[in-house]
C-alpha positions in Angstrom: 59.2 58.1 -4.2 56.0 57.0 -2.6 55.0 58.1 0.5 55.7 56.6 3.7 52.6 56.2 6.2 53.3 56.6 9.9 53.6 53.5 12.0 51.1 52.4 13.5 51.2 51.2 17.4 49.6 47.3 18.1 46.8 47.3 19.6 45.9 48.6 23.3 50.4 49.7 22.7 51.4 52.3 25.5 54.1 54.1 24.2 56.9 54.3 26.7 58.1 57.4 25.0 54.8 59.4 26.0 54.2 59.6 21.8 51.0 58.5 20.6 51.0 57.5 16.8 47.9 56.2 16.8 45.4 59.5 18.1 42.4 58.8 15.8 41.6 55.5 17.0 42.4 55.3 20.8 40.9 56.3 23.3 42.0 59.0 24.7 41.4 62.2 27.5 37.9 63.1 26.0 37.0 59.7 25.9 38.0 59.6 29.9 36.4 62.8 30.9 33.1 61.6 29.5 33.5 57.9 30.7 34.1 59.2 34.4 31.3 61.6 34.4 28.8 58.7 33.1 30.0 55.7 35.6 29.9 58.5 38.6 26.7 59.8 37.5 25.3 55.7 37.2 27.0 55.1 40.6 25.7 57.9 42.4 22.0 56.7 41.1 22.2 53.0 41.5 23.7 54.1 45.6 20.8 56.7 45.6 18.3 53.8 44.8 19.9 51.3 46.6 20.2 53.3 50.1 16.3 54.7 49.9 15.3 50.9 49.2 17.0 49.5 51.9 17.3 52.4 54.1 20.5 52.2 54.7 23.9 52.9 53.5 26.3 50.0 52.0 28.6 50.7 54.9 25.9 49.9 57.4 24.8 46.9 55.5 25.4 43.1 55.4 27.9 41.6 53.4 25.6 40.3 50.6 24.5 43.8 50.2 28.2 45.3 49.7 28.6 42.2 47.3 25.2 42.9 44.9 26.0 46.8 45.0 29.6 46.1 43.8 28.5 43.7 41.5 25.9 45.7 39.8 28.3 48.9 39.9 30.7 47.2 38.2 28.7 45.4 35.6 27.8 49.4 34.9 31.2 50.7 34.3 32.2 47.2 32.3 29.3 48.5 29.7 30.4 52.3 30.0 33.9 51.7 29.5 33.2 48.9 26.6 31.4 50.9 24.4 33.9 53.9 24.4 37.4 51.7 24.3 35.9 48.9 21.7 32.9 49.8 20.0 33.3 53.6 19.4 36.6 53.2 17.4 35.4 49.4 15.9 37.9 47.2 18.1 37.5 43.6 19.3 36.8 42.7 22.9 40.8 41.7 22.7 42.1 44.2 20.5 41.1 47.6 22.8 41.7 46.2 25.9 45.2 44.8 24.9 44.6 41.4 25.2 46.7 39.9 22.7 50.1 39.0 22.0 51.5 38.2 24.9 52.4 34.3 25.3 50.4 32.1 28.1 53.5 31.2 30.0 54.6 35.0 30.4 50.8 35.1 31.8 51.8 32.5 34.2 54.6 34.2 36.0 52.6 37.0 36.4 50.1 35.0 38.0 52.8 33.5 40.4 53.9 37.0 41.3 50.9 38.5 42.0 50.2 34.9 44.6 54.1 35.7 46.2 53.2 39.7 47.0 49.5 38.7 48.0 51.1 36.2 50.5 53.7 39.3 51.7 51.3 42.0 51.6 49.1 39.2 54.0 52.1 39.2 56.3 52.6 43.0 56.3 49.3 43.7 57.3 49.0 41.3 60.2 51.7 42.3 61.2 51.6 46.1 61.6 48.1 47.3 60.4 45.0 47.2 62.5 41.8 45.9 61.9 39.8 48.8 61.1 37.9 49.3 58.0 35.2 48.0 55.8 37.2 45.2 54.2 38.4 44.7 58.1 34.9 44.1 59.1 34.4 41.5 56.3 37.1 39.5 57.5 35.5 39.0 60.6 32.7 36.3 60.1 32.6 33.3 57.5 29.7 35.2 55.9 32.2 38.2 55.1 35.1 36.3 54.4 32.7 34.1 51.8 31.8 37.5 49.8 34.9 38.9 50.4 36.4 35.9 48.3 33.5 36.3 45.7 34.8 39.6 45.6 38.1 38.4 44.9 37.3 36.5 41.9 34.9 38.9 40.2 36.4 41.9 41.1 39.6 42.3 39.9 39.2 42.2 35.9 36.6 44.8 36.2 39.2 47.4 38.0 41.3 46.1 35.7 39.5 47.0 32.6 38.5 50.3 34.3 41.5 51.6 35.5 44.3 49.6 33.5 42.4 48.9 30.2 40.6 52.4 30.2 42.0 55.1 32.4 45.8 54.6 31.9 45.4 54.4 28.2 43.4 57.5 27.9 46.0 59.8 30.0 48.9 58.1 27.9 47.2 59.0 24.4 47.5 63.0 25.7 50.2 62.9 28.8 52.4 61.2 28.1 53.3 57.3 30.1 54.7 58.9 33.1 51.4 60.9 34.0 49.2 58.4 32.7 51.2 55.5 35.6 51.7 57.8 38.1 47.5 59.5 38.0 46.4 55.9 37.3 48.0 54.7 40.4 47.2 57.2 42.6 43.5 57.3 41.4 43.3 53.6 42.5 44.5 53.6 45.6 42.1 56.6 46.4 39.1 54.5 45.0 40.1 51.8 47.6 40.3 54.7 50.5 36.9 54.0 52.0 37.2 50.0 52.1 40.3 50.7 54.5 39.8 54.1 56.0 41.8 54.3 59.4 44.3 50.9 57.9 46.2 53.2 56.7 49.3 49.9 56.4 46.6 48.3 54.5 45.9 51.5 52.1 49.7 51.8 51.8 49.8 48.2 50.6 46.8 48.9 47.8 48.3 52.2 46.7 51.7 50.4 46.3 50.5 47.5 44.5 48.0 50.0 42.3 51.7 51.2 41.2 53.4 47.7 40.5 50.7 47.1 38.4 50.0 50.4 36.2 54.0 50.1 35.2 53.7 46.4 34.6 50.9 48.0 32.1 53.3 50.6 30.6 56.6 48.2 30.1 54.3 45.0 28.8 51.9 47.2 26.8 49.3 44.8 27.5 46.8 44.4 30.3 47.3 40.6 30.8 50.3 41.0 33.1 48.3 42.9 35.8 45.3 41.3 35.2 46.9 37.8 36.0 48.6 39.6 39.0 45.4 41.6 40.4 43.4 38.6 40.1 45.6 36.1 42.0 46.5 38.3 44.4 43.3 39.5 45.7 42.2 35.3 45.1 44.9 34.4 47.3 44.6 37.1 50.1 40.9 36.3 50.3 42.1 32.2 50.6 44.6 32.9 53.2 41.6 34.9 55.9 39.6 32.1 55.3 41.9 29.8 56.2 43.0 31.4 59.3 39.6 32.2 60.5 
């Protein structure tokens, strides 16, 4: 009788039983651990460079600064994260980052949700946070609000990539789907402590939504669903300040 090969997962698959049938071409922890120390080495130079230049720190400066040094950081990681997802194990653009296979209108009613929660998260935190914070400060003047909203729209793929198309993936191949949400998650809404430092309604709010969208990862096994979320809910967030400015 011939042999039987092992199935194979699709590409970018989590496996919601924490089994990973595909280990020699995925990324996976070692990939991570090198990946993090390179895009925290390249961050810690390009801050290094950037505060001695301007002599100051991005916290101190003016919202165009925040935007280039955000920009540029994540135009880094994009390239780190690229070359050890897709090109290291010979994947498409598509392929290791799990962007196939999942039909446009599922797409769309991720996009609507992620619009719905940006539009209760916006009510939340008026509500009962305070306006302390990086992101806070942003919101205070057109100029802020306008980067802020530039953020909005570049930003999200890239954390998306990074933590949701890189990170999660890599803890999955070794631990298992429940680590790999639950370290993903909490990693991100750490990342996003210093923009809201002292909101802690606001933080509460990231963190949470950092959750939603890490299992949206796991159970669609494809990184379109929070993508299409991330995107329009930070888009509509950064709408809504402006409006009521």
């Amino acid at each position: 009788m011939p042999e039987v090969p092992p199935p194979v997962d699709e590409p970018g698959q989590i496996s919601l039983s924490g089994a990973d049938t595909g280990r020699s071409s995925s990324v996976n922890s070692h990939d991570l651990l090198v990946g993090v120390a390179v895009v925290w080495g390249a961050e810690l130079a390009l801050g290094t460079v950037a505060a001695g230049w301007m002599s100051t720190s991005a916290l101190e400066a003016g919202p165009e600064v925040i935007l280039t040094l955000t920009l540029a950081s994540n135009a880094i990681t994009f390239f780190i994260i690229w070359g050890l997802v897709c090109r290291k194990y010979g994947k498409s653009f598509l392929e290791g980052f799990a962007l196939e296979g999942m039909p446009p209108w599922t797409v769309v009613v991720w996009a609507v949700f992620g619009v719905v929660t940006a539009a209760g998260a916006t009510v939340l935190i008026a509500t009962y946070a305070n306006d302390r914070g990086m992101m806070a400060d942003m919101g205070k003047t057109l100029d802020g609000l306008t980067a802020a909203l530039v953020l909005a729209v570049i930003v999200p793929p890239f954390e998306e990539f990074y933590y949701r198309g890189f990170i999660q993936p890599a803890l999955n191949h070794d631990f298992g789907t429940f680590t790999a949400v639950l370290v993903t998650a909490v990693w991100f809404g750490v990342a996003h402590s210093y923009q809201l430092l002292g909101n802690w309604v606001a933080l509460t709010v990231v963190a949470t939504m950092g959750l939603v969208w890490s299992l949206m990862r796991a159970k669609s096994r494809s990184l379109l669903p929070p993508l299409a979320a991330h995107w329009c809910y930070n888009i509509t967030i950064a709408i809504i300040q402006i409006a009521v400015l």
